[in-house]
Every structure is written in structure tokens, then in C-alpha cells.
N, C-alpha and C positions, 0 to 999 in steps of 0.2 A: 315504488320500484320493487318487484319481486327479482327474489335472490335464484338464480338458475342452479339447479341440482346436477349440473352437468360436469365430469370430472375431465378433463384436458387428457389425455392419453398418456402423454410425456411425466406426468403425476404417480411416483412410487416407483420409476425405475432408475433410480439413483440419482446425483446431483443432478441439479439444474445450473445452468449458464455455465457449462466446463470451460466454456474460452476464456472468462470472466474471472475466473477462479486460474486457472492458468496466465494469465495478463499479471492477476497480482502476484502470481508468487514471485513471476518471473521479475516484478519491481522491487521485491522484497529481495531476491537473491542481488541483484543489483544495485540496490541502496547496499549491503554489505560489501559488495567491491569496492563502490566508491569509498565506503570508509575503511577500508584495508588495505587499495591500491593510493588512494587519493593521500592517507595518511604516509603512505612511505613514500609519495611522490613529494609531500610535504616535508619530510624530514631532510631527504636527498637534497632537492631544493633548499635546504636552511642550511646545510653544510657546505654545499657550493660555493652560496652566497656569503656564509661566512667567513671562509677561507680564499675566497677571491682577493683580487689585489683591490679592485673599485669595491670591493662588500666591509665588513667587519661585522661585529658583534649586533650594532645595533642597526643595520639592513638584515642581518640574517634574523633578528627578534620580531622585527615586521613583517617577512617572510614569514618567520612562522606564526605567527599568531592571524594573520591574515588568510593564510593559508589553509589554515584550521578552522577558520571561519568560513570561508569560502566550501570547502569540504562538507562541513556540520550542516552548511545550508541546504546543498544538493544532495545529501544522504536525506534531512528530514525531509523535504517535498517529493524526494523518491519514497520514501517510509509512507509519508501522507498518503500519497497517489494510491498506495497499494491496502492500505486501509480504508480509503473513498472506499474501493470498488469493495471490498467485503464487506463495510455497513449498506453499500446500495444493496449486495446479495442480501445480507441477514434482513434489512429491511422488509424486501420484495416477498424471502419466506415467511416472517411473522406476518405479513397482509394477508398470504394465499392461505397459510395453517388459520387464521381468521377469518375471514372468508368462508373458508370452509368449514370452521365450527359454527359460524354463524346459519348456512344454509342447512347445517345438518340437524342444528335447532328448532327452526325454521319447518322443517322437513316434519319433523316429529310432532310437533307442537298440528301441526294441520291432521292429523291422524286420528 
């Protein structure tokens, strides 16, 4: 299988996949709400419940501790999400920068 010496156009004018790169940040800014709104809605919530007539100490320890879990979880798979998509980018760059040193090898070696 010969390697094409053909460079794609879109190659050398800045990022590649902006939407991609913009998707994650926008999961990365958003795993941080969750854990800054999610955690005061947790805390708010444990106070409630604790000082409630049907709550006490140990409905509001479950509260929080559940609640904190609950949060931790949906913050990390937002976290995750947004790190997939930038090792699928950094991926796809180390193939293409390969690729391309490989043809440019290739290229010279035939010379």
C-alpha cells in the first residue's frame, strides 16, 4: 500500500476539530458547576434535613454523604467525557503528524 504525498488543505491553518475542542471545554466548565452548585445544593439540602421536624442529625448525615456521592459521580463522568474527546483529538494528531513523517520518509528514500 503506497503512502499518498498529498497534504489535506485544512493541514497548518490552525486547530483541527474546533467543535470538538469546544464540546470539551464546554464539559469541563460544566463538571465544575456541578461540583460548586451540586455541592451547595448538598450542603443546603443537609441543613434542611437536619433541622427539619421529620430529619435530625442522622437523615441529614445521609443526605450528605449520599449527596456528595451523587455529585462526585456526575462531576467525574462530566470530567471523563471531556477528556474522551481530547485524547480522541491528541490521538487523531499523533496518527496524522505520523503519517506524515512516515510519507515524508518515504518520499525521500524514493529520491
Amino acid at each position: 500500500m503506497e503512502a499518498s504525498s498529498e497534504v489535506p488543505e485544512h493541514v497548518g491553518k490552525g486547530h483541527r476539530w474546533p467543535a470538538l475542542r469546544t464540546v470539551a471545554t464546554i464539559f469541563k466548565v460544566l463538571a465544575w458547576l456541578i461540583v460548586g452548585l451540586g455541592g451547595l445544593a448538598v450542603l443546603i439540602a443537609t441543613i434542611a434535613v437536619a433541622v427539619s421536624d421529620d430529619g435530625g442529625i442522622g437523615k441529614g448525615l445521609l443526605t450528605l454523604v449520599f449527596g456528595a456521592l451523587g455529585v462526585g459521580f456526575y462531576a467525574l463522568i462530566t470530567f471523563a467525557a471531556a477528556e474522551l474527546i481530547a485524547i480522541g483529538i491528541a490521538i487523531e494528531e499523533n496518527t496524522h503528524r505520523t503519517a506524515e513523517e512516515l510519507a515524508s520518509r518515504a518520499g525521500s528514500a524514493s529520491d
